[in-house]
C-alpha positions as CSV (number, residue, x, y, z in Angstrom):
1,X,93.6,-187.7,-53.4
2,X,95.8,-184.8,-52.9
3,X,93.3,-182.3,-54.7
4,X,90.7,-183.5,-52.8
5,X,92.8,-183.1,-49.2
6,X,93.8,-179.6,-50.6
7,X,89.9,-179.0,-51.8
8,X,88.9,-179.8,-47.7
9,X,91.6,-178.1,-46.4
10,X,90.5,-174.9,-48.4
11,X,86.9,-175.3,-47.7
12,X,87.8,-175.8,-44.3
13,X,89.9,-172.2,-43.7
14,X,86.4,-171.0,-46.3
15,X,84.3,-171.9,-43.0
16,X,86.7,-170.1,-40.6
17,X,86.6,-166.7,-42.3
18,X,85.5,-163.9,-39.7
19,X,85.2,-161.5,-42.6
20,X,82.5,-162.8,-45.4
21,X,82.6,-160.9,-48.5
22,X,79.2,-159.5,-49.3
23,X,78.5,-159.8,-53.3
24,X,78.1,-156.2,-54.9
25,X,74.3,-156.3,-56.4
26,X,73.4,-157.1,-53.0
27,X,75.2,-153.4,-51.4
28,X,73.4,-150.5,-51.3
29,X,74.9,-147.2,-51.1
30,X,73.1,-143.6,-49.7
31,X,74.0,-140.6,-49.7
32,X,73.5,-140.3,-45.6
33,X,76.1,-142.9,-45.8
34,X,78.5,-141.6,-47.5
35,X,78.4,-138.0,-45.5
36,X,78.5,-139.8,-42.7
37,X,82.3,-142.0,-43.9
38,X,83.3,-138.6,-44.9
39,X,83.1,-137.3,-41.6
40,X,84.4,-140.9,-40.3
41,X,87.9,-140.5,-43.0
42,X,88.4,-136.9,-41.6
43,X,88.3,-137.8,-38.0
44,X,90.3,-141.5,-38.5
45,X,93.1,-138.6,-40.6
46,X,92.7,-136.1,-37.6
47,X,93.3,-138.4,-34.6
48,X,96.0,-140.1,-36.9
49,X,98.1,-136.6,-36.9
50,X,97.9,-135.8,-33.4
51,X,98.8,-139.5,-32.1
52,X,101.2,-139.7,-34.9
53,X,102.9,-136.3,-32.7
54,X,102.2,-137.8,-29.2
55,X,104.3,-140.5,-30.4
56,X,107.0,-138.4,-31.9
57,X,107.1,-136.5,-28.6
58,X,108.9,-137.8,-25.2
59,X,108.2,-137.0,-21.6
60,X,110.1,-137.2,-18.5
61,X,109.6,-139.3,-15.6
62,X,110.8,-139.1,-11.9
63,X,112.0,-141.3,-9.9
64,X,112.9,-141.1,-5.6
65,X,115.1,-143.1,-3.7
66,X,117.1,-142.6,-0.5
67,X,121.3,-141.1,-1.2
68,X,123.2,-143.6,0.1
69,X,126.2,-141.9,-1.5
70,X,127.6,-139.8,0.8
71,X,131.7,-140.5,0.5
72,X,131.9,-138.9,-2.7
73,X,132.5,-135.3,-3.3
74,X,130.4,-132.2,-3.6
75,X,131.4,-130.0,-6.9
76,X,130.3,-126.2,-6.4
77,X,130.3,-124.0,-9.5
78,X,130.2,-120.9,-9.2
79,X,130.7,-117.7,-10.9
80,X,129.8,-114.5,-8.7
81,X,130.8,-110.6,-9.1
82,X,130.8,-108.6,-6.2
83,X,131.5,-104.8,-6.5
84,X,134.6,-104.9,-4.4
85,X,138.4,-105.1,-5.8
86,X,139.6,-108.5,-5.7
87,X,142.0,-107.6,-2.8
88,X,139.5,-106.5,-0.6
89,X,137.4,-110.2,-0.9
90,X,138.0,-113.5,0.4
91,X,135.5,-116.5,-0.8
92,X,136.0,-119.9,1.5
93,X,133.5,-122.7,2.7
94,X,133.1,-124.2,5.9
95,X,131.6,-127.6,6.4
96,X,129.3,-128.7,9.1
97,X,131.4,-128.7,12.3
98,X,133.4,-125.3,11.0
99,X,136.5,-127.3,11.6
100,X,137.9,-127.7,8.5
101,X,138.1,-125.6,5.8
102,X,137.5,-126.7,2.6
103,X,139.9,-125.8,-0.6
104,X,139.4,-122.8,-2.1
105,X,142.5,-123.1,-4.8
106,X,139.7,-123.5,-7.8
107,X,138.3,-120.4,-7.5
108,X,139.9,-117.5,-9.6
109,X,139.6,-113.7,-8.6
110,X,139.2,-111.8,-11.5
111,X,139.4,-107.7,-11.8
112,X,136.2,-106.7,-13.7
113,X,133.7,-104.1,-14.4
114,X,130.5,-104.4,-12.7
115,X,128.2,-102.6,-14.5
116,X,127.5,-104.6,-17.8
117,X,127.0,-103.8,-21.5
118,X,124.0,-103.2,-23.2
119,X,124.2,-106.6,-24.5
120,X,125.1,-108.2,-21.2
121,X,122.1,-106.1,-20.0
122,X,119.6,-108.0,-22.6
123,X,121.1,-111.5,-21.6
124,X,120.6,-111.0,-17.9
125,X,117.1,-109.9,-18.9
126,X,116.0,-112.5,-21.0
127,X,117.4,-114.7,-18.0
128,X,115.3,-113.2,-15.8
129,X,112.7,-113.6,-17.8
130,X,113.4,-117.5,-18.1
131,X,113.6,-117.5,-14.4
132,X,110.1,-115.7,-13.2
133,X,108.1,-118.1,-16.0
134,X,109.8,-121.3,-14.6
135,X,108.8,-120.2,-11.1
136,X,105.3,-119.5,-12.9
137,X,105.2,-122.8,-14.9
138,X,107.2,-126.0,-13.9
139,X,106.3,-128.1,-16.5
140,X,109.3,-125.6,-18.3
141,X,111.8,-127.8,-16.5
142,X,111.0,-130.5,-18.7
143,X,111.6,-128.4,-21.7
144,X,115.4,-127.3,-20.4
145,X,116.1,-130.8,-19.3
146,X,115.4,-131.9,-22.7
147,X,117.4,-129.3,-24.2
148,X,120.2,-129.7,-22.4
149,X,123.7,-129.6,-24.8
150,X,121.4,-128.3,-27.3
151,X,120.6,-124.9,-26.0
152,X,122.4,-121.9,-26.2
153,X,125.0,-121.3,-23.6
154,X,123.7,-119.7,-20.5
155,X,127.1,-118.3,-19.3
156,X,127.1,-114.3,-19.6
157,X,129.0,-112.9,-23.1
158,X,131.8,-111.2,-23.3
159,X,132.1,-107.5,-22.9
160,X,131.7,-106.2,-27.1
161,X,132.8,-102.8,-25.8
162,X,136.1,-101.6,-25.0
163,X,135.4,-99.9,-21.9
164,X,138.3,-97.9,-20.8
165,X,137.0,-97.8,-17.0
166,X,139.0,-99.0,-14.5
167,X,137.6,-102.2,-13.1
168,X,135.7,-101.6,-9.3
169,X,134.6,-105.1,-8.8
170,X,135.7,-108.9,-8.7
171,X,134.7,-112.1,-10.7
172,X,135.1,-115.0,-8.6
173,X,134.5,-117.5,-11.0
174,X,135.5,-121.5,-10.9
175,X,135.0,-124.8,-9.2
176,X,135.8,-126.3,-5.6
177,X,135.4,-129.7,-4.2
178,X,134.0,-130.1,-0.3
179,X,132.0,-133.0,1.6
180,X,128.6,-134.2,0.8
181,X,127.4,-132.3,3.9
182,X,125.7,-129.1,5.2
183,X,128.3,-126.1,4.5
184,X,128.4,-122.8,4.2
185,X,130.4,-121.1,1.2
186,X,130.4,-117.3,2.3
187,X,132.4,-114.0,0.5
188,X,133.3,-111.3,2.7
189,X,135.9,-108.8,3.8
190,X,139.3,-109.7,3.7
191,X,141.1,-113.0,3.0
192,X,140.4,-116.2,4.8
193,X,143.6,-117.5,7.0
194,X,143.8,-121.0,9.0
195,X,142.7,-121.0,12.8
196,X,142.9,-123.8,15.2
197,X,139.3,-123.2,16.1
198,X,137.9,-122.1,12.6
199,X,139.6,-119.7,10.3
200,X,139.5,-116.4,10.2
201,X,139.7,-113.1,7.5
202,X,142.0,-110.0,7.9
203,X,139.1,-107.5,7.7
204,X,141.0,-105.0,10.0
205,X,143.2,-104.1,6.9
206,X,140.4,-103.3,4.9
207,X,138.8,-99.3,5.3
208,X,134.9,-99.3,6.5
209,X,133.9,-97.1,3.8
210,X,134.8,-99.4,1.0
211,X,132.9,-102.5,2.2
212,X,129.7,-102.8,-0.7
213,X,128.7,-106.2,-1.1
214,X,126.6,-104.9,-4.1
215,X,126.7,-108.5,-6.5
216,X,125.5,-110.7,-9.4
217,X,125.1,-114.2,-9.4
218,X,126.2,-115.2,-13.2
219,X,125.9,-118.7,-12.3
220,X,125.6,-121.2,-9.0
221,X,125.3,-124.5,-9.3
222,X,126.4,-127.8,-7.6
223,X,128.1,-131.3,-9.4
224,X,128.2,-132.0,-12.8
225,X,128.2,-128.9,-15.2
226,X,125.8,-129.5,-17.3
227,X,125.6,-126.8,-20.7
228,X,122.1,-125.4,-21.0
229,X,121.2,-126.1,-17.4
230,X,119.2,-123.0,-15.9
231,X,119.6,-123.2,-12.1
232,X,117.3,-121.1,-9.8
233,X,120.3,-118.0,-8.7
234,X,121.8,-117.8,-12.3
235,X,121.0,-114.0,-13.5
236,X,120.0,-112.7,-9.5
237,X,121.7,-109.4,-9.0
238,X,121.6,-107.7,-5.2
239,X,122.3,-104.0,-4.7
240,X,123.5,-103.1,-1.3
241,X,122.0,-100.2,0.2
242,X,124.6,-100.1,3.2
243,X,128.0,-100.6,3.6
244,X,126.8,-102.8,6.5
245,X,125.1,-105.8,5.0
246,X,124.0,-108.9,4.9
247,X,123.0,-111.2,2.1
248,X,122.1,-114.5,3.2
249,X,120.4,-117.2,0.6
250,X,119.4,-120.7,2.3
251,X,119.8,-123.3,-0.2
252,X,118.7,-127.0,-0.5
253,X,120.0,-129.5,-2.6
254,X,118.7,-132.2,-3.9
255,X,120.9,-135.2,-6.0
256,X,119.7,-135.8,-9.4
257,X,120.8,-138.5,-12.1
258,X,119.6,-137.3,-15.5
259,X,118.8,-139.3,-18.3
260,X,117.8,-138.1,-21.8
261,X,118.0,-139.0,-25.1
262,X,121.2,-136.3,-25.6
263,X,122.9,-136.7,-22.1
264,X,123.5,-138.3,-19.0
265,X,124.8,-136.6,-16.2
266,X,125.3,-137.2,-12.0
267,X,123.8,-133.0,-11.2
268,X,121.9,-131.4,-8.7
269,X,118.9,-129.6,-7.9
270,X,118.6,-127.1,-6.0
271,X,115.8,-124.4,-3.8
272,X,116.9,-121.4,-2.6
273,X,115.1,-118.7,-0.2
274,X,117.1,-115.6,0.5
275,X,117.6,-112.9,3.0
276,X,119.0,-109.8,3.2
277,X,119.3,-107.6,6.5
278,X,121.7,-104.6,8.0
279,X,124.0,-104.8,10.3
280,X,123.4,-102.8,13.6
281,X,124.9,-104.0,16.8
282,X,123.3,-101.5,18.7
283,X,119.8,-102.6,17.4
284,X,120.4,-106.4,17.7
285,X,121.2,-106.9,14.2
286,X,124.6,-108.8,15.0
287,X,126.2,-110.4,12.5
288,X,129.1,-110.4,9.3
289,X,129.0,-108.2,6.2
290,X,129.0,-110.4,3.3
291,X,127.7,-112.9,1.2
292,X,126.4,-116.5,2.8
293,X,125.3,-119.1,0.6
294,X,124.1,-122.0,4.0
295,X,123.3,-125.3,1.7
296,X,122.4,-128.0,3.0
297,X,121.8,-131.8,1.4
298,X,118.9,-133.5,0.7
299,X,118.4,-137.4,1.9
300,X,116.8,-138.2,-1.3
301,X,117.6,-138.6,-4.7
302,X,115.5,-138.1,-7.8
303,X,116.1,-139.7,-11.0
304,X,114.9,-137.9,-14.2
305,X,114.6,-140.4,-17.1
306,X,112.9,-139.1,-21.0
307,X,110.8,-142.1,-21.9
308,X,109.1,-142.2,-25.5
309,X,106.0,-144.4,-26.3
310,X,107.0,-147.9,-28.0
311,X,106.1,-148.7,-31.3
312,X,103.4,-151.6,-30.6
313,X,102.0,-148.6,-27.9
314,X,101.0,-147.0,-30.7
315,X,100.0,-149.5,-33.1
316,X,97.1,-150.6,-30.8
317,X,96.3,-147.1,-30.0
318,X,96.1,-146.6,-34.1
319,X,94.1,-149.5,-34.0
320,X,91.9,-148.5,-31.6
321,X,90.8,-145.3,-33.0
322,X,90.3,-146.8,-36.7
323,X,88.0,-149.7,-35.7
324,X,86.8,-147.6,-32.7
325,X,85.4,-144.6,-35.4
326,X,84.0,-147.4,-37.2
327,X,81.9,-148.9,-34.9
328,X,80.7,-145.7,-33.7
329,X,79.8,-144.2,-37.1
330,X,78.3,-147.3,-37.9
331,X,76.1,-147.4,-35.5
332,X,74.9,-143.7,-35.2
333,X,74.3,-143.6,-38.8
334,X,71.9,-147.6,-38.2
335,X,70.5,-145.7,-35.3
336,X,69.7,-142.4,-37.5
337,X,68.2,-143.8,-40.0
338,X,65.9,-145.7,-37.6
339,X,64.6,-142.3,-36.5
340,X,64.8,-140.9,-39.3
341,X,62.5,-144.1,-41.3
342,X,60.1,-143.9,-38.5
343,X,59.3,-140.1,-38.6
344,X,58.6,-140.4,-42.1
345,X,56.4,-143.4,-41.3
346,X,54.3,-141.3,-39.2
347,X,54.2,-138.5,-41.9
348,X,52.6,-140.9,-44.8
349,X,50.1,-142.1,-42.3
350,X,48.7,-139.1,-41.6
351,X,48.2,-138.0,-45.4
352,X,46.0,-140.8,-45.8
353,X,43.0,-140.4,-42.8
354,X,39.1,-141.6,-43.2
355,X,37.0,-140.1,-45.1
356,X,33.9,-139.8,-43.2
357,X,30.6,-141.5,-44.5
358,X,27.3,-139.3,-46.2
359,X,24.2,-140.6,-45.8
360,X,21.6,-141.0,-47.9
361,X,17.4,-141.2,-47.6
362,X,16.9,-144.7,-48.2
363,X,19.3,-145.5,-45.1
364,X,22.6,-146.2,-46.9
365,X,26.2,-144.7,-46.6
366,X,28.2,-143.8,-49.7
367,X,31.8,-144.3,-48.3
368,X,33.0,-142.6,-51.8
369,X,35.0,-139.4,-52.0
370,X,32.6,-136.6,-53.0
371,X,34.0,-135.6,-56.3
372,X,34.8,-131.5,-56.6
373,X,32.7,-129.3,-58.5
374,X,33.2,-127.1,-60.9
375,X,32.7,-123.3,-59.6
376,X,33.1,-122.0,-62.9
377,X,30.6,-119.0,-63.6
């Protein structure tokens, strides 16, 4: 009884087979066909390799939502060299209402050298560079985003000469800590003192003729530091052509959470346009010698998350491209040979046409093919 439930049973599962086996005298092989599977394996093996590497390969996704974070603080990194002695310079920022200003204690005044090294020369070149083909191709941000803590370090190197000139300009380099709000962060003559209404700088103690707001911006950027991180200023250099000068750079920012497969960081995004103007009273042209860096904050936040394709994405797209190149072939090579079948059809008709019928006296027809003579002399 049991072989004969286990017989059914298998007979059973026999019947439900979607894939009947077709017995080997009865398959018939051409050479058409097998040019045509050749071509079929090569293009199943191509499309393999390059989903095989659209699989390997990630791609990042935004995301925008409103900031509803706005009791946290602002970090501002910055690392600027003007070509003024550090005594000379004062660097503060003023929020919104210009009634309170914001702590200045991170930023460090350095004596340096503002012409740079041949070296320094090739990095800020290669930076600017960088710069003019991500304003060219944005797509590029994806690539630095992805790279971040993996890239080389995108702070300017070290002096490697020992230059024996004295120093004529000053690194202001650091970090400082104001209100998520619209601000101004500004460098200019003299240092910044309190004032009841504002503050203030002690520019009368400075002599006209050494005012030259001549600079370099090494590096600008707001909240987390992230390493590898190319913002949009970092390698902009401004000479001044008058002792009288403005520079002025209008800067939005924009929150951004980024997530990768190396890093997540709380950073920011930022545009910039930038101005630059003289300063003539008597032509209308009022206004501060200096530096102004006006930012202001955006209301939305974007989220920048690297996604990859899942596994079982990829298995059905696998699957997809074997059976679909098997149908396909299949049925250009049925729909070939049809063609091909009925050309040749036509060709071995026409070999054999009617002979045409010779009469004869007594009335008949010989329907015979006339047999050739023999021209031989």
């Amino acid at each position: 009884m049991r072989r004969l439930n286990r017989k059914k049973t298998l007979n059973l599962v026999k019947e439900l087979d979607a894939f009947p086996k077709v017995p080997q005298s009865y398959v018939e092989t051409s050479a058409s066909g097998g040019t045509v599977s050749l071509i079929a394996f090569t293009t199943m093996a191509l499309l393999t390799i390059m989903e095989f590497s659209v699989y390997q390969d990630t791609w990042m996704k935004y995301e925008y939502e409103v900031d509803k974070d706005f009791s946290s603080k602002l970090r501002i990194n910055i690392d600027i060299t003007v070509a003024m002695k550090c005594q000379y310079v004062g660097a503060d920022v003023l929020d919104l209402a210009e009634t309170m200003v914001a702590s200045a204690d991170g930023l460090v005044y350095e004596p340096a050298i503002f012409d740079l090294s041949p070296q320094q020369k090739e990095w800020q070149r290669m930076l600017q560079l960088i710069q003019s083909r991500l304003q060219e191709e944005h797509s590029l941000q994806d690539v630095i985003f992805k790279s971040a803590f993996k890239s080389a370090s995108t702070a300017l190197p070290p002096r490697e000469d020992d230059s024996l000139q004295s120093p004529d300009a000053c690194r202001i380099h650091g970090h400082l800590y104001v209100n998520k709000v619209a601000g101004n962060f500004h460098i200019t003559v003299g240092k910044a003192i309190p004032h009841p209404r504002g503050h203030a700088h002690l520019a009368a103690l400075v002599n006209h003729d050494s005012y030259n707001f001549s600079h370099r911006i090494d590096h600008l950027s707001f909240g987390e530091l992230v390493p590898g991180i190319i913002n949009p200023l970092d390698g902009t250099e401004k000479i001044a052509i008058d002792h009288n000068q403005m520079f002025q750079y209008f800067i939005t920012v924009v929150p951004t959470k980024l997530h990768t497969y190396k890093i997540s960081a709380d950073t920011h995004q930022f545009s910039v346009t930038e101005r630059e103007r003289i300063i003539n009273h008597a032509a209308g042209s009022h206004g501060v010698s200096g530096i102004f860096m006006k930012y202001d904050l955006s209301s939305l936040m974007v989220t920048v998350t690297e996604e990859h394709m899942p596994f079982w994405q990829f298995f059905v797209r696998l699957c997809g491209i074997v059976g679909g190149i098997f149908s396909t072939t299949g049925m250009l090579h049925g729909i070939g040979k049809f063609i091909v079948e009925i050309i040749c059809c036509r060709f071995r008709l026409g070999a054999y046409k009617p002979v045409h019928s010779v009469p004869f006296e007594d009335g008949h027809t010989d329907n015979h093919l006339p047999l050739l003579e023999n021209n031989t002399h």
